[in-house]
C-alpha positions as CSV (number, residue, x, y, z in Angstrom):
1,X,-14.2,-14.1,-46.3
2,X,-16.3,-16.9,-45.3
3,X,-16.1,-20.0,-48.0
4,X,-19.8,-21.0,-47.1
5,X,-22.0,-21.6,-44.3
6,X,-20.5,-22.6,-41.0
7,X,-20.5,-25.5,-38.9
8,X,-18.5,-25.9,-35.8
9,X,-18.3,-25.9,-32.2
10,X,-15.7,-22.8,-30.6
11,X,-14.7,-23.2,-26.8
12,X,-14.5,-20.2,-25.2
13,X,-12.2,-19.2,-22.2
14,X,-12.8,-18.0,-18.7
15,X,-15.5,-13.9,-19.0
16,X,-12.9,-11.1,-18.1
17,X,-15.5,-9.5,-16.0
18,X,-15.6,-12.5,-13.8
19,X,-12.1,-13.6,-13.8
20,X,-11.4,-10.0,-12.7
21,X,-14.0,-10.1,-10.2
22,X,-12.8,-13.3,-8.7
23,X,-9.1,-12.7,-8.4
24,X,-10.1,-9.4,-6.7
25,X,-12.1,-11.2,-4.3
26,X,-9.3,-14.2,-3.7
27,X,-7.3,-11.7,-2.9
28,X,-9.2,-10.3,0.5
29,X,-10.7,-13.4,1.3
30,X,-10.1,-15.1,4.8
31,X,-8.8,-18.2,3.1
32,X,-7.1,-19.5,-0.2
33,X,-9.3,-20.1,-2.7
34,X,-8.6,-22.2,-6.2
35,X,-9.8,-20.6,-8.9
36,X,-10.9,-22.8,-12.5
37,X,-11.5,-21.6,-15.9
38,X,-9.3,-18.3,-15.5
39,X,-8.7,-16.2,-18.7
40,X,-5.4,-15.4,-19.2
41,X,-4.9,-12.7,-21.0
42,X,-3.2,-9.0,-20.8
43,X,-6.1,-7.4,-18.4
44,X,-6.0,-10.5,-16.1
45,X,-2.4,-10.3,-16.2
46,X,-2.5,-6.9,-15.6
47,X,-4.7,-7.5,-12.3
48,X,-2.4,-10.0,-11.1
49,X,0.3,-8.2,-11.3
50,X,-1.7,-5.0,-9.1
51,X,-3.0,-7.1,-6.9
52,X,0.4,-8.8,-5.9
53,X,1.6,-5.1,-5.1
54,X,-1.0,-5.3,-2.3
55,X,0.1,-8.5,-0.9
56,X,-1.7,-11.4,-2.9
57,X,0.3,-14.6,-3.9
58,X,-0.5,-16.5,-6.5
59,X,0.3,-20.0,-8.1
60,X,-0.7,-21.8,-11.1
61,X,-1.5,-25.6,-10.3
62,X,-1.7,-26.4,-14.6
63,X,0.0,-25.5,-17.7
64,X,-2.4,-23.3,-18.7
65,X,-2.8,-21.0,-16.2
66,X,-6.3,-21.2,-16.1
67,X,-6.5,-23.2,-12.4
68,X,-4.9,-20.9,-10.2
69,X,-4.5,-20.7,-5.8
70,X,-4.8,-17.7,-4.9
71,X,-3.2,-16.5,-0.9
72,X,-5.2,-13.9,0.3
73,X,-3.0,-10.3,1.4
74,X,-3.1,-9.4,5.2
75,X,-5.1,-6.9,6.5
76,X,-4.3,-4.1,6.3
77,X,-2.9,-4.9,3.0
78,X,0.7,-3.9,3.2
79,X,2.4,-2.9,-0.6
80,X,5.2,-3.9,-1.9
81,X,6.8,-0.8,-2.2
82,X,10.0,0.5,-4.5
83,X,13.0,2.2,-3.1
84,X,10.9,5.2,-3.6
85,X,8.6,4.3,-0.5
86,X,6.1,3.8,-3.2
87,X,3.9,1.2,-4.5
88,X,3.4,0.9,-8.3
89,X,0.7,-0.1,-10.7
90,X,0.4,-0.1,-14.1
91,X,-3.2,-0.7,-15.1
92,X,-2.1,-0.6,-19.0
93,X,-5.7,-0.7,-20.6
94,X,-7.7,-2.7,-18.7
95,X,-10.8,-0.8,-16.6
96,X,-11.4,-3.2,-14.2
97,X,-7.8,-2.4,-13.0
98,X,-8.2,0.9,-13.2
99,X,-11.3,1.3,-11.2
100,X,-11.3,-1.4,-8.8
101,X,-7.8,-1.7,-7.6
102,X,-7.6,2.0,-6.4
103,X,-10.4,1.7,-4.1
104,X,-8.7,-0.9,-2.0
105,X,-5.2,1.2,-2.3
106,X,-7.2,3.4,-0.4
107,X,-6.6,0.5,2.5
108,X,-2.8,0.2,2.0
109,X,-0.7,1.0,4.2
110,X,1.4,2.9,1.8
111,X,0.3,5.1,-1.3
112,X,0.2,3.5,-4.3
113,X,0.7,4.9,-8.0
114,X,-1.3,4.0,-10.7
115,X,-0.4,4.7,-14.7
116,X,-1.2,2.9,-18.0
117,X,-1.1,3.0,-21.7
118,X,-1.6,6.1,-23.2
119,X,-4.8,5.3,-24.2
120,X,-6.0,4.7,-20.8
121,X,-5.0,8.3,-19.6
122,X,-8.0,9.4,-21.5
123,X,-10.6,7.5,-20.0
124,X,-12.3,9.3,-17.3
125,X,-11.5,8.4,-13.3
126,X,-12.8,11.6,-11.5
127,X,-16.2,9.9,-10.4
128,X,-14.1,7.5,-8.2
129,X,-11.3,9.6,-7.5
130,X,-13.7,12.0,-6.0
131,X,-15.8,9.4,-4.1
132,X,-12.5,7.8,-2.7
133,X,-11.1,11.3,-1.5
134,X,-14.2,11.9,-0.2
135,X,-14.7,8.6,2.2
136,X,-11.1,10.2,3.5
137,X,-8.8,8.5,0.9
138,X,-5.8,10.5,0.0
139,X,-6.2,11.3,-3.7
140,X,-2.7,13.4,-5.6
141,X,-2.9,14.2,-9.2
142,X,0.3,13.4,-10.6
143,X,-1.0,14.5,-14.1
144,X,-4.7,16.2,-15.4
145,X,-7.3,15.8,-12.6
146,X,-9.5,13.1,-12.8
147,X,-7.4,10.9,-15.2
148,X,-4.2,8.6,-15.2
149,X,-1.6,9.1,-13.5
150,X,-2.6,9.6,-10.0
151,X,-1.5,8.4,-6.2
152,X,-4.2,6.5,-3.7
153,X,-3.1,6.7,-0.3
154,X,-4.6,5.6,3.1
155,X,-5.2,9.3,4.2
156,X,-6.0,10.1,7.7
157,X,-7.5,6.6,8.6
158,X,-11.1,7.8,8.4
159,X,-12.4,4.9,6.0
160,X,-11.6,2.4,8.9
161,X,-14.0,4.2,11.3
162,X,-16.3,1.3,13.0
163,X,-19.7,3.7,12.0
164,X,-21.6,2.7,8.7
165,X,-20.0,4.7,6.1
166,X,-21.9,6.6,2.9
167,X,-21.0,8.1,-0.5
168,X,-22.2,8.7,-3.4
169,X,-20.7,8.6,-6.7
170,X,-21.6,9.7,-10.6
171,X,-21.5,6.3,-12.4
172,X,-22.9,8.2,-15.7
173,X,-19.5,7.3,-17.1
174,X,-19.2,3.5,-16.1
175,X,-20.8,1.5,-13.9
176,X,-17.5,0.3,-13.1
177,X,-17.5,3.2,-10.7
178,X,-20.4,1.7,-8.8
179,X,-18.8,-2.0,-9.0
180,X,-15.3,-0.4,-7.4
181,X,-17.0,1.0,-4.2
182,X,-19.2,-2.4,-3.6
183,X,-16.0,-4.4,-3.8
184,X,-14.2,-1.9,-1.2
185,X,-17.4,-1.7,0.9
186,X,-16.9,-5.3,2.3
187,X,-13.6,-4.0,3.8
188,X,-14.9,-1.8,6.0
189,X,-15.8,-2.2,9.5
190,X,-19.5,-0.3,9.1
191,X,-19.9,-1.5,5.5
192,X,-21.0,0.6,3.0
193,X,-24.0,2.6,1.8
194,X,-23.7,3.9,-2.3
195,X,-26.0,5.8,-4.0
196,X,-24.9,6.5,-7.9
197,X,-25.7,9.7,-8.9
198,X,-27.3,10.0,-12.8
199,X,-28.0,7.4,-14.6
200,X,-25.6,4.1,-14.0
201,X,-25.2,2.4,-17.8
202,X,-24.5,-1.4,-18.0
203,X,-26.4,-2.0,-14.8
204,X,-25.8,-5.9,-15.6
205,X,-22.0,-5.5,-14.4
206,X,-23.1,-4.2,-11.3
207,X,-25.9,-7.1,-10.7
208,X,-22.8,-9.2,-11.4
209,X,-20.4,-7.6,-8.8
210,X,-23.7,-7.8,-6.9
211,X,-23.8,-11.3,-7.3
212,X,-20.2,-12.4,-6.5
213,X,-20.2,-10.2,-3.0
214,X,-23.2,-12.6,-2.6
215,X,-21.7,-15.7,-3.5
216,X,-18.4,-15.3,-1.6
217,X,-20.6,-14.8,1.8
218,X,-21.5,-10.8,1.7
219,X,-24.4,-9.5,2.4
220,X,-25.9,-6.6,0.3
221,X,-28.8,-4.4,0.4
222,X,-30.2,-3.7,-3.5
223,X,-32.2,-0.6,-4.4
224,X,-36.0,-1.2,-4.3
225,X,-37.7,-2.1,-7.4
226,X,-38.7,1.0,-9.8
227,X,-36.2,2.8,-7.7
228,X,-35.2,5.7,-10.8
229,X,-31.7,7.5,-11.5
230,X,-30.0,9.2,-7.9
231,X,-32.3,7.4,-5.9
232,X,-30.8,3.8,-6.4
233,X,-28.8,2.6,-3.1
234,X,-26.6,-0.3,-2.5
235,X,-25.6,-1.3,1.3
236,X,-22.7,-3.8,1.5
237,X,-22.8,-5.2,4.9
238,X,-18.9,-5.9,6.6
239,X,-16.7,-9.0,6.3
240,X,-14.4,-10.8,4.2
241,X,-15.2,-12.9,1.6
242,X,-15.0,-16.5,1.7
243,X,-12.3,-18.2,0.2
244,X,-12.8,-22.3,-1.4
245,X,-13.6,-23.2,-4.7
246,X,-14.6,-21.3,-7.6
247,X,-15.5,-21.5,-11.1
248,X,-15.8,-19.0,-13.9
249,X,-17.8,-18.9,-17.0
250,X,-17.2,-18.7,-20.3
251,X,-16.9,-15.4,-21.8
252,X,-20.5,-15.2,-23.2
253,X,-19.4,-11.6,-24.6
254,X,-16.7,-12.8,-26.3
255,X,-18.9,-15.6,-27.8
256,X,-20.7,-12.7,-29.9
257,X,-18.1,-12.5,-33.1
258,X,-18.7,-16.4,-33.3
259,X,-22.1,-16.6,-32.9
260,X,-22.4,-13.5,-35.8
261,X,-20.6,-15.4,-38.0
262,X,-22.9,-17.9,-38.3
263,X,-25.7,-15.1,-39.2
264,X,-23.4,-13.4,-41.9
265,X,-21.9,-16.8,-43.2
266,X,-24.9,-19.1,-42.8
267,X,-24.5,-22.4,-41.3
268,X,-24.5,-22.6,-37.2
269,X,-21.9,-21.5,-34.4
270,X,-22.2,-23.3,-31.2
271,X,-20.6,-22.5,-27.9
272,X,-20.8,-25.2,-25.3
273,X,-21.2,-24.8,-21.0
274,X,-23.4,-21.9,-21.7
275,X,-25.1,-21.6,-18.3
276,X,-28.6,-21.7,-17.8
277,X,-27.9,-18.6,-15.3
278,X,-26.1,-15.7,-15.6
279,X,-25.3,-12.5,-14.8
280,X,-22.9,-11.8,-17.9
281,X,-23.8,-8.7,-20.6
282,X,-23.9,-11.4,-23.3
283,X,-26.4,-14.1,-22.5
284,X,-28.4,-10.9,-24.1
285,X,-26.8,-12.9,-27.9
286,X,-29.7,-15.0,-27.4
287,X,-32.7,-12.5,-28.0
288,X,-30.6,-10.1,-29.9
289,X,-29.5,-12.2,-32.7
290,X,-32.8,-13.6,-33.2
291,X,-33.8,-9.8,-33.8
292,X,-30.9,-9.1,-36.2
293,X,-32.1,-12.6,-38.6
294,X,-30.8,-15.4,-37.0
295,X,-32.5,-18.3,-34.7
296,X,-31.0,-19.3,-31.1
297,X,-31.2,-22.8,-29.7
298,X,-29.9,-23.4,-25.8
299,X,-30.1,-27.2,-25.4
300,X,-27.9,-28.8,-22.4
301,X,-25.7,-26.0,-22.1
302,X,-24.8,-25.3,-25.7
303,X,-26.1,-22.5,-27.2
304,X,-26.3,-22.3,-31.2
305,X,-26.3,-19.5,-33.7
306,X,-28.5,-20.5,-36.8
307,X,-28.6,-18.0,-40.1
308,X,-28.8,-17.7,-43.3
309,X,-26.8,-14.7,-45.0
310,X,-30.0,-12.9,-44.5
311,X,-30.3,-10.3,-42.1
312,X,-32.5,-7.6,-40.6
313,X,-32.2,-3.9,-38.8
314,X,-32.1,-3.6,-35.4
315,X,-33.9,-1.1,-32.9
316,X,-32.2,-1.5,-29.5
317,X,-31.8,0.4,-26.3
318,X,-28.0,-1.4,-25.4
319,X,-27.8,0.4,-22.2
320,X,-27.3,-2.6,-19.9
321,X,-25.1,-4.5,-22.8
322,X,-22.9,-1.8,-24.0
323,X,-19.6,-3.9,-24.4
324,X,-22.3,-5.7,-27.1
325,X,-22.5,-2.8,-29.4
326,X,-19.5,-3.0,-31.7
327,X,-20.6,-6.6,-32.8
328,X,-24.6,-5.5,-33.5
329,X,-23.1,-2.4,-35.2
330,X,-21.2,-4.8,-37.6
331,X,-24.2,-6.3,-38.1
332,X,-26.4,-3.4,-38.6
333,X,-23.9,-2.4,-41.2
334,X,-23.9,-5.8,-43.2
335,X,-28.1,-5.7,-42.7
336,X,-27.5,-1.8,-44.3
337,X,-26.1,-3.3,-46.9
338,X,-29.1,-5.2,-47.5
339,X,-31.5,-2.6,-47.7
340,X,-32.2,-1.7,-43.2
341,X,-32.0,0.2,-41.1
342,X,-30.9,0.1,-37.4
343,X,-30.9,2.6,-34.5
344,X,-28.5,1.8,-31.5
345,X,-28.8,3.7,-28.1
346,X,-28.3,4.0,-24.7
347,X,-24.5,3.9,-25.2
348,X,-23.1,7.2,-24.9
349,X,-20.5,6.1,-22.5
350,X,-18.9,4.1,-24.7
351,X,-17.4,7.4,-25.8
352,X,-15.1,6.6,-23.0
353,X,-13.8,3.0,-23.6
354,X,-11.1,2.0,-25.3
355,X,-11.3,4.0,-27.3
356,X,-14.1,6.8,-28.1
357,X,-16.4,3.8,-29.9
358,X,-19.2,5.7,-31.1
359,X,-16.4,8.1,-33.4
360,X,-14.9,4.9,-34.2
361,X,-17.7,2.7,-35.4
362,X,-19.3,5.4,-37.6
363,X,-16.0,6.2,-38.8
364,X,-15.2,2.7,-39.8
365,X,-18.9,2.0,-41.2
366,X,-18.3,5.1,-43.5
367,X,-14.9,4.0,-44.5
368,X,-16.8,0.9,-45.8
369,X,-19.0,2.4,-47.6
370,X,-21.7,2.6,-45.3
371,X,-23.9,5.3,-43.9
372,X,-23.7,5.9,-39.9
373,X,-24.0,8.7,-38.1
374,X,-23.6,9.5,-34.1
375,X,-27.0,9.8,-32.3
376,X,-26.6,11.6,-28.8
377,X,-26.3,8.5,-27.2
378,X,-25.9,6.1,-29.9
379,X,-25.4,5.3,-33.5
380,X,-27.9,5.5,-36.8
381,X,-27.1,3.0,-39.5
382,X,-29.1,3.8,-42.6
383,X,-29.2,1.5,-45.7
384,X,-25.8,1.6,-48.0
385,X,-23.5,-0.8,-50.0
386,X,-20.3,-1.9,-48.8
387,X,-16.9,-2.3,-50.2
388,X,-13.3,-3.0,-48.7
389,X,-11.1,-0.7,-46.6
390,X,-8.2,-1.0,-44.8
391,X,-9.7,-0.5,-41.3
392,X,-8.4,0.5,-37.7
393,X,-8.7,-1.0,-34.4
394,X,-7.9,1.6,-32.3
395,X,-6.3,-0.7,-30.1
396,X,-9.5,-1.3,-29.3
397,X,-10.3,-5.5,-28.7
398,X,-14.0,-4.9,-29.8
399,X,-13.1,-2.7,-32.9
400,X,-10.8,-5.6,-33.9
401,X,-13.4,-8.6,-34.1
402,X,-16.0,-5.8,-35.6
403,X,-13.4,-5.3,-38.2
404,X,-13.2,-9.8,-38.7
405,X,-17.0,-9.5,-38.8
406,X,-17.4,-7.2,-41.7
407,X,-14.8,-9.1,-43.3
408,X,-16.7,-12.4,-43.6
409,X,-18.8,-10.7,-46.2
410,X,-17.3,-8.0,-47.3
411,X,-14.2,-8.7,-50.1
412,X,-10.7,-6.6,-49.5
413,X,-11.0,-5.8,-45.7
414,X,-7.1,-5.5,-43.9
415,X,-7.1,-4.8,-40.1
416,X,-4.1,-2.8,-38.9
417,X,-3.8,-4.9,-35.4
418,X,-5.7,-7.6,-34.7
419,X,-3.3,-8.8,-32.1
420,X,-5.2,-6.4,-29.7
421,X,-7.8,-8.8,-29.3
422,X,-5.2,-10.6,-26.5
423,X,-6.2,-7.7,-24.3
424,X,-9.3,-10.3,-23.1
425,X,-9.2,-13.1,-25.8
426,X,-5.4,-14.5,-26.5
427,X,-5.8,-17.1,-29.1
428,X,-8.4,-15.2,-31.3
429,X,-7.2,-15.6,-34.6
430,X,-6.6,-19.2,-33.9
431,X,-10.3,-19.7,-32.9
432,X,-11.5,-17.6,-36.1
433,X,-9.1,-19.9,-38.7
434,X,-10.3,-23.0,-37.0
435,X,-13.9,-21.8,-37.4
436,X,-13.8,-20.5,-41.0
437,X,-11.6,-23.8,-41.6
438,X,-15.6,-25.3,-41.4
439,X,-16.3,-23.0,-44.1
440,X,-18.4,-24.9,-46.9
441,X,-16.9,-27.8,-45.7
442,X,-20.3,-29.3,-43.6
443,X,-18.4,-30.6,-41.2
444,X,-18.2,-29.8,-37.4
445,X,-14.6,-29.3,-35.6
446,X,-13.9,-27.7,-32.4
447,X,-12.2,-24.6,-32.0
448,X,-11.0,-24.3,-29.3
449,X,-8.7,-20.6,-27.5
450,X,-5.2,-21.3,-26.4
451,X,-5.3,-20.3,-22.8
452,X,-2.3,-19.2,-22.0
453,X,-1.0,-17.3,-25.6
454,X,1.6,-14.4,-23.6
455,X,-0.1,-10.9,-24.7
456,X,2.4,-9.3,-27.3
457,X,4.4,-6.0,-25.9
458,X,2.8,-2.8,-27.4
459,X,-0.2,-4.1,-28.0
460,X,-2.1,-1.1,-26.3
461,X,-5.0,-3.6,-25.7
């Protein structure tokens, strides 16, 4: 538990999104590019590791790991097969991997395997697999249809026809779908015209794949404005990204446990080189916290998190910010606690994550004491005392730092594995002793992440 209110500064590393965005993109670009502010951590490991099966190189120029040169693979990309004849990929947990790294197998020139953690063979992959197979991919099933494991393969050639190329794809499930086929369509020699079937959740991952086609030299054609579910289309125009210099962000999602704190605990949380810009899920901390009880300042690039101890309920449509909702459901819970209620929706698909969140959450809110219940496409969190409990992460990052949330207030809360949380944020239980080390103390130390803390085997994170 927190001693008292907070005060203190936490450094953040490099957003997973955009580290895995622009290693990706490094690695088909028509030059080297030098990469600053990397995370390190399993999933970017992870995507390393894939993309050096296709062709990449890469080579750290500090100790940390987080300035890296990336070579570019040679088109076509040419695998690094086994003795098999066979490339192979583990994607362990990590969806970016998953989703995006198939799509340009579908460019090798030899089929590629892809398998993870166990957990990761229940999150779904048909929406791709089928979009893939049908832009003339070969697709096997090496296991159930539509999930891990499975083998991409070139098929008969027909995604490297010179003609402008279309598909369409349900992204209902993830927009990581949609993200994965705008990061292949560059590639192609006509480009690429998508149109998402259903409604495409977290929309702001897509407006950041959008975005880094953009910046990286690639033209692309966004719906028009108003344009409502199956009639949104993207058109990626042809050519390989540019290679140079490139910076990445803090990890403004990752900032959320932090910034939470310093509503439960009191006191203020600051994160510096917030940027005035962004297409990151959580530069949303700074209107939802002020709707949850606490105030946000941004001044010169650091943001702070001012509370009190006092919090409020929460009505919020998280569709766009999904990866958000574990941290506003700990929240909502501690606000329960204080007599509010809070409705969360627009996140069915978070059913599919990790782990299945929704269960999760109102499992673990119960186990506490508290009073949730699943909505169709969400979570209700009614008013309800808390106690202690010995609570799960699922191997689940996001469970993990809802479980060290709850645990500022609430006495007698174990985690089973917090270690998970080096599946996108190595160093995190350093950065949450170093902050709570400000506990009641009034004065303000950095915390910073160690950026280059190896993820722990087994993890499942």
């Amino acid at each position: 538990m927190a001693a008292g209110a907070l005060e203190t500064v936490v450094e953040l590393p490099g957003s997973k999104s955009l580290s895995a965005r622009a290693l990706l993109l490094a690695a088909i670009a028509d030059a080297p590019t030098t990469l600053t502010g990397l995370l390190r951590s399993r999933d970017t490991e992870l995507m390393l590791a894939a993309l050096s099966v296709l062709g990449a190189r890469f080579e750290d120029l500090d100790e940390t790991g987080t300035r890296l040169r990336v070579t570019p693979a040679p088109l076509p990309l040419h695998v690094q097969a086994g003795s098999d004849g066979l490339g192979r990929i583990d994607v362990g947990l990590a969806g970016t991997v998953m989703r995006f790294v198939p799509a340009l197998a579908a460019l090798a020139d030899t089929p590629v395997v892809f398998d993870g953690d166990e957990a990761a063979r229940r999150r779904p992959m048909a929406p791709l697999l089928d979009a893939l197979a049908d832009l003339g991919a070969e697709v096997t099933h090496l296991g159930e249809p539509g999930f891990l494991p499975f083998r991409v393969g070139p098929g008969d050639g027909a995604l490297l026809r010179a003609e402008g190329t279309r598909v369409a794809v349900d992204g209902s499930a993830s927009s990581q779908f949609v993200s994965a086929l705008l990061l292949l369509g560059a590639l192609l020699p006509g480009g690429l015209e998508l149109t998402p079937t259903g409604p495409v959740p977290s929309l702001t991952h897509v407006a950041m794949t959008v975005a880094t086609l953009r910046e990286r030299g690639i033209a692309v054609d966004e719906p028009a404005p108003g344009a409502g579910d199956g009639e949104r289309t993207w058109r990626v125009h042809p050519g390989r990204p540019r290679g140079g210099q490139v910076t990445i962000e803090p990890d403004l999602s990752n900032a959320g446990p932090f910034l939470a704190a310093a509503l439960v605990a009191g006191g203020r949380v600051s994160v510096p080189h917030w940027p005035a810009a962004t297409t990151q899920a959580g530069d949303a901390w700074r209107k939802l916290l002020p709707r949850l009880g606490g105030k946000v300042t941004l001044t010169d690039g650091l943001l702070t998190a001012h509370g009190t101890g006092r919090l409020t309920g929460i009505h919020a449509d998280l569709s766009d910010v999904g990866e958000l909702a574990p941290t506003v459901a700990a929240l909502a819970a501690l606000a329960g606690a204080q007599g509010h209620t809070s409705t969360l929706t627009g996140i069915a698909h978070l059913r599919g994550h990790e782990t299945d969140r929704l269960a999760a959450l109102a499992t673990q809110i119960r186990l506490l004491g508290g009073d949730a219940e699943e909505s169709d496409d969400g979570l209700i969190i009614r008013p309800a005392p808390l106690h202690g409990a010995a609570l799960r992460s699922y191997a689940d990052h996001r469970m993990a730092t809802f479980a060290a949330i709850i645990g500022l207030s609430v006495d007698g809360v174990s985690l089973d594995d917090v270690e998970c949380t080096s599946k996108t944020l190595p160093g995190f239980t350093d950065l949450w002793a170093a902050m709570l080390a400000t506990s009641g103390e009034g004065g303000t130390g950095p915390a910073t992440a160690s950026h280059r803390e190896p993820a722990t085997p087994g993890d499942g994170a």
